[in-house]
One Martini backbone bead per residue (centre of mass of N, CA, C, O) as a GRO file, in nm:
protein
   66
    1UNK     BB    1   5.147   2.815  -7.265
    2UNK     BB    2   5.165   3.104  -7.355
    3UNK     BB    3   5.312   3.400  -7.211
    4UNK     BB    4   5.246   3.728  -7.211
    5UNK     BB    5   5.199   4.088  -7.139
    6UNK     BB    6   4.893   4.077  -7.077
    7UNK     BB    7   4.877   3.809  -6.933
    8UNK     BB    8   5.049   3.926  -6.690
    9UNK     BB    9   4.877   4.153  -6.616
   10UNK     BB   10   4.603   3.975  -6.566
   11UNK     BB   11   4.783   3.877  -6.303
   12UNK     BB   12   4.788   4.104  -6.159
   13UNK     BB   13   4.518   4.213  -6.088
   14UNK     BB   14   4.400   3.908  -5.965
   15UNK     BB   15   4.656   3.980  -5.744
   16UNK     BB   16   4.638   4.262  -5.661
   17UNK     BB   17   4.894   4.462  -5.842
   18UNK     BB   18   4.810   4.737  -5.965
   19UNK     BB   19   5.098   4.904  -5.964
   20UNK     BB   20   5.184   4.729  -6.170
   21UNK     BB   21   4.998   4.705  -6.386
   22UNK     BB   22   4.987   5.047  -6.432
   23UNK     BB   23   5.253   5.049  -6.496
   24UNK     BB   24   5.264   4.848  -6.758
   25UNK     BB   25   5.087   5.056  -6.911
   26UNK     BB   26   5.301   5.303  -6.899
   27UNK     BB   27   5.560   5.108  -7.026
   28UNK     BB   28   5.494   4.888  -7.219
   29UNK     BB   29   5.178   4.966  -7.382
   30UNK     BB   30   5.282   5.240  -7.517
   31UNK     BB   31   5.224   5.237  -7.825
   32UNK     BB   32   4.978   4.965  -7.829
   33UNK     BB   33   4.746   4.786  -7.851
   34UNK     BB   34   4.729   4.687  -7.519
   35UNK     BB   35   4.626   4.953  -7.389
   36UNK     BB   36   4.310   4.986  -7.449
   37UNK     BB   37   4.264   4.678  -7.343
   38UNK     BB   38   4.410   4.723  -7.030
   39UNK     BB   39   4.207   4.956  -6.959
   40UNK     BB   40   3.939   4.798  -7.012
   41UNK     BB   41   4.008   4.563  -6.805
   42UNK     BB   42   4.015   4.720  -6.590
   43UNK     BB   43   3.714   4.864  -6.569
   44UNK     BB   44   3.570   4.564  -6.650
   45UNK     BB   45   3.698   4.416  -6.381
   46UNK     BB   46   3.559   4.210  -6.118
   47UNK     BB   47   3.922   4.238  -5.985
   48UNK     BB   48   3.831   4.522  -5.929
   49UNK     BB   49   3.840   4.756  -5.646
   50UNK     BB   50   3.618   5.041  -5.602
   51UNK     BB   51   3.675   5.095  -5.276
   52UNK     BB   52   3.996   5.069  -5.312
   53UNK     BB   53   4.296   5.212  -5.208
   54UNK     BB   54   4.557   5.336  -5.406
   55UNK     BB   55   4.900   5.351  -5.370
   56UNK     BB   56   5.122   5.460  -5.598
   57UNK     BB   57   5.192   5.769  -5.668
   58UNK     BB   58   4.951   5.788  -5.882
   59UNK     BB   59   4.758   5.993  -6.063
   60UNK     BB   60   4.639   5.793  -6.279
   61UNK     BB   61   4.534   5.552  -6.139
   62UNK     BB   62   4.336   5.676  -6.000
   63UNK     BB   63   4.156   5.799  -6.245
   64UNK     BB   64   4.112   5.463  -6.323
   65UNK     BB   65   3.984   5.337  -6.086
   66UNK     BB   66   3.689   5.540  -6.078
   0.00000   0.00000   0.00000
């Protein structure tokens, strides 16, 4: 199968690697259609833990995953 960075994110969120995942929305995919795909898919995936704490020192993250 081809693997493009959006199949990688979702590969991402799957290993709970959060603070990876939601780097890759503001770093990679700002400015382009996979951002909010990418944002829906955290919303809506029922691979995010909405009642563990991430810390990954973004306040961006804590408001995408509440």
């Amino acid at each position: 199968t081809i693997r493009n960075d959006f199949y990688d994110f979702k590969d991402m969120v799957r290993a709970d690697k959060m603070c990876d995942a939601v780097e890759t929305i503001f770093k990679k995919f700002k400015g382009n259609d996979n951002y909010n795909k990418a944002i829906a898919y955290l919303i809506e995936s029922p691979d995010v833990d909405r009642n563990k704490k991430y810390n990954c020192g973004d306040a961006g993250l804590e408001i995408l995953l509440k």
